[in-house]
C-alpha positions in Angstrom: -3.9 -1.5 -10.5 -1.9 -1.5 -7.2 -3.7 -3.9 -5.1 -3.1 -4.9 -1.3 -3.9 -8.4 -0.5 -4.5 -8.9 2.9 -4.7 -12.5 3.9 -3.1 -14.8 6.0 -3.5 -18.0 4.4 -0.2 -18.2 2.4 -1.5 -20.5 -0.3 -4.5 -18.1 -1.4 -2.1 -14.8 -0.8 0.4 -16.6 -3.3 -2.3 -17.7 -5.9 -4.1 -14.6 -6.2 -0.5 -12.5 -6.5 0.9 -14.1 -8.6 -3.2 -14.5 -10.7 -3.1 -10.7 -10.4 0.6 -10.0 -11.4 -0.2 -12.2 -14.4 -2.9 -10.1 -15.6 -0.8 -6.5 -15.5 -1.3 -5.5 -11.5 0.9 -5.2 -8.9 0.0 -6.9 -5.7 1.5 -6.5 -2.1 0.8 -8.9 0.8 -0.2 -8.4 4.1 -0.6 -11.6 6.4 -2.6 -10.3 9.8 -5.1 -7.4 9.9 -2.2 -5.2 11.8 -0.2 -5.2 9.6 -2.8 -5.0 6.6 -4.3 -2.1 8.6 -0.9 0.4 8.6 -0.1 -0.5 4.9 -3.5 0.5 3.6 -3.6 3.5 6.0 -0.3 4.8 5.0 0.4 3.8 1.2 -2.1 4.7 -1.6 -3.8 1.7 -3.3 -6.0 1.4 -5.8 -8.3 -1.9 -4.4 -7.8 -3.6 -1.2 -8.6 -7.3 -1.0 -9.2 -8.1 2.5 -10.0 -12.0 4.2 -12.5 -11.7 6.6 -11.2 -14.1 9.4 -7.4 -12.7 9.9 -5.4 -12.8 13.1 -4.8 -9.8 15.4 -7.6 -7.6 13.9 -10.7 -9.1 11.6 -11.2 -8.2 8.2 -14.4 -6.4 9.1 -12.7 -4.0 11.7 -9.7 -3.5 9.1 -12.5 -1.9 6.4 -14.5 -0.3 8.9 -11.5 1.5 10.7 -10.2 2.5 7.3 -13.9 3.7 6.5 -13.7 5.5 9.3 -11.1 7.7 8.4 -12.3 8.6 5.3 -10.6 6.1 3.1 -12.6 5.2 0.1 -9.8 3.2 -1.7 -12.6 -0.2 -2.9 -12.8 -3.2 -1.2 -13.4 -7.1 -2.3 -13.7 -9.0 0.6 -12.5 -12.8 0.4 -14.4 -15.1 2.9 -15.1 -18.7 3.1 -18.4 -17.4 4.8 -21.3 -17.6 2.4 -24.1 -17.1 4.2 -26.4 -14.2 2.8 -25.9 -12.3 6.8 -22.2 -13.1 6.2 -22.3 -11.1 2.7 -24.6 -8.3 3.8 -23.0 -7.7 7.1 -19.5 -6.9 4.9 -21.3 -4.8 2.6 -22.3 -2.9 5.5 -19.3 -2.4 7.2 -18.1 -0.6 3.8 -16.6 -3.2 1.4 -17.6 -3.0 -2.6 -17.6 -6.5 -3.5 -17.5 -9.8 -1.5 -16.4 -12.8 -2.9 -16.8 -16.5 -0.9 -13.9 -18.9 -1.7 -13.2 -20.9 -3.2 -13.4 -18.9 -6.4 -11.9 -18.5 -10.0 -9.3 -16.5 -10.4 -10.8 -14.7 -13.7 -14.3 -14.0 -12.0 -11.7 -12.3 -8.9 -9.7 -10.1 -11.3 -13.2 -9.0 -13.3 -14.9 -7.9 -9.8 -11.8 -6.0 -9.0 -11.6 -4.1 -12.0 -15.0 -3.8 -11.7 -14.8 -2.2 -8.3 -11.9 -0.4 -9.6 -13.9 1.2 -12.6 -16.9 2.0 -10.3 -14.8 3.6 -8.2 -13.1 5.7 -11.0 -16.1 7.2 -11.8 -16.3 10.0 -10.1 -12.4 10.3 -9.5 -11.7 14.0 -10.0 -10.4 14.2 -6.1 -8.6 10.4 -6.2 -4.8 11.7 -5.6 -2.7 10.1 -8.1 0.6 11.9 -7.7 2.9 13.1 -4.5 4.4 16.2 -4.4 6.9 18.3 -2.4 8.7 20.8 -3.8 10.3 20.0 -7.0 10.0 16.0 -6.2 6.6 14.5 -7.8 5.9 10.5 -7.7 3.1 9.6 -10.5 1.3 7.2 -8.3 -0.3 5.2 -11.3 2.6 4.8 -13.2 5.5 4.8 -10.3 6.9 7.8 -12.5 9.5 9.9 -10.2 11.0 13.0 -11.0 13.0 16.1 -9.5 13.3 19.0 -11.3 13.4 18.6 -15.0 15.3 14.8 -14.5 13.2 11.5 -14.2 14.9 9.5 -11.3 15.2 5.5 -11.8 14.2 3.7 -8.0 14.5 -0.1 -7.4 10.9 -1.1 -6.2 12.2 -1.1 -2.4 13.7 2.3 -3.0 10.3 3.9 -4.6 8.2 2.3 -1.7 10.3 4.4 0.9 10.3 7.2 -0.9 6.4 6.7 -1.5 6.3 6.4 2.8 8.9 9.5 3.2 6.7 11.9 0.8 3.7 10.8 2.2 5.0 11.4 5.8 6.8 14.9 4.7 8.3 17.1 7.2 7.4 14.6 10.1 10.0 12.4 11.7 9.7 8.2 10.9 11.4 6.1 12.9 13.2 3.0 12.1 10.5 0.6 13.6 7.7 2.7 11.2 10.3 1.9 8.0 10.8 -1.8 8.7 7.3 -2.3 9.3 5.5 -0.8 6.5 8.1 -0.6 3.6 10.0 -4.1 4.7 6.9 -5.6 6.2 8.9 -6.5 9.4 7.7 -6.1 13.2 11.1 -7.1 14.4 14.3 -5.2 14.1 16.6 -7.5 11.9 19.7 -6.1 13.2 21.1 -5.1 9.8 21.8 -2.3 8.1 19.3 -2.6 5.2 17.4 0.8 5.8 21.0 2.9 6.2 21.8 1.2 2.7 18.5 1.9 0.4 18.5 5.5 2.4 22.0 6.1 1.2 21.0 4.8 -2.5 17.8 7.3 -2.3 19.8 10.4 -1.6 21.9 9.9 -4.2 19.3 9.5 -6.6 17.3 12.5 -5.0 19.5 14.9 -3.5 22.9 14.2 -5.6 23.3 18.0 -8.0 21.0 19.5 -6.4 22.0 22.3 -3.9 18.7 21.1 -1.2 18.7 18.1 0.1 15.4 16.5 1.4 16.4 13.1 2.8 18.0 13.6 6.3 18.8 11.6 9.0 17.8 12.9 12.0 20.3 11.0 14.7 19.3 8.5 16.8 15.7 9.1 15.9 15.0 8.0 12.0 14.9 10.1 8.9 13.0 13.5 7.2 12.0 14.0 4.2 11.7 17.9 3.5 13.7 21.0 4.2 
């Protein structure tokens, strides 16, 4: 599974990574509800893990925003509140599961792959790949491929490819890069994004005669025609 963990306590957000990386998932960390809010709305995930009391925005109004704008990617919600109104009100807003903390990390894995199962029931319209033109990214399996030729990405490299395709034929500027494929809110002053874009067209565009990475000056970068 590809699982967003948003949670701002660094000690929990490090224990359940690196409980769910040991058990075969792949886990990405948000640390406020902002920030927690644009990755889930603009990356696919397969379960969201979201801490009720975060800074900026509240658990609760991450899920129900996301809820309402049709995203039905399932939600465990982590909470040291373990009242019976606490766990109702989250089931409510739109979450699958709510866990209190502190908790083992065997019985959080089993309720997300619970969830996760549940969910994958009646998955005939959940998108697992991303397509334009001859480019597809298998969504499960982090598969790319152009043409007839598989293309090898470094995990950076496949996230902003993942945010270009998803974005296609729109303009993202260097502030929407940074913050949802870097996780920064802050321009570093570096050139890490002109480096992983120049590794990205050569692994996409290099032999063949369209190229769909472009720079579009003094803006940010396109991916499509």
């Amino acid at each position: 599974m590809k699982v967003l963990l948003i949670e701002d306590d660094v000690a929990v957000a490090q224990f359940v990574a690196e409980e769910l990386i040991r058990a075969g998932h792949e886990c990405d960390i948000s640390s406020d509800g902002s920030e927690g809010l644009v990755a889930a709305a603009t990356q696919c995930w397969d379960v969201l893990i979201v801490d009720r009391m975060l800074p900026k925005i509240d658990g609760l109004s991450v899920i129900e925003a996301l809820r309402a704008r049709g995203d039905s990617t399932p939600v465990l919600i982590l909470s040291a509140l373990s009242e019976v109104d606490d766990r109702v009100k989250g089931l409510q807003i739109g979450a699958d599961d709510y866990l209190v903390k502190p908790f083992a990390s065997d019985e959080l894995t089993a309720r997300l792959e619970a969830i996760f199962r549940r969910a994958g029931v009646n998955r005939s319209e959940y998108k697992t790949t991303l397509e334009f033109a001859d480019v597809v990214i298998d969504l499960m399996s982090h598969k790319v491929t152009r043409g007839n030729r598989d293309v090898s990405l470094q995990p950076r490299e496949y996230r902003l490819l993942e945010y270009l395709m998803s974005n296609s034929e729109q303009i993202v500027t260097r502030s929407m890069l940074l913050e949802s494929v870097w996780g920064y809110h802050f321009d570093p002053q570096t050139n890490v994004i002109d480096v992983h874009i120049s590794r990205l067209r050569q692994k996409i565009d290099k032999d063949f005669d369209i190229p769909l990475v472009h720079t579009v000056r003094g803006v940010g970068y396109r991916f499509g025609f």
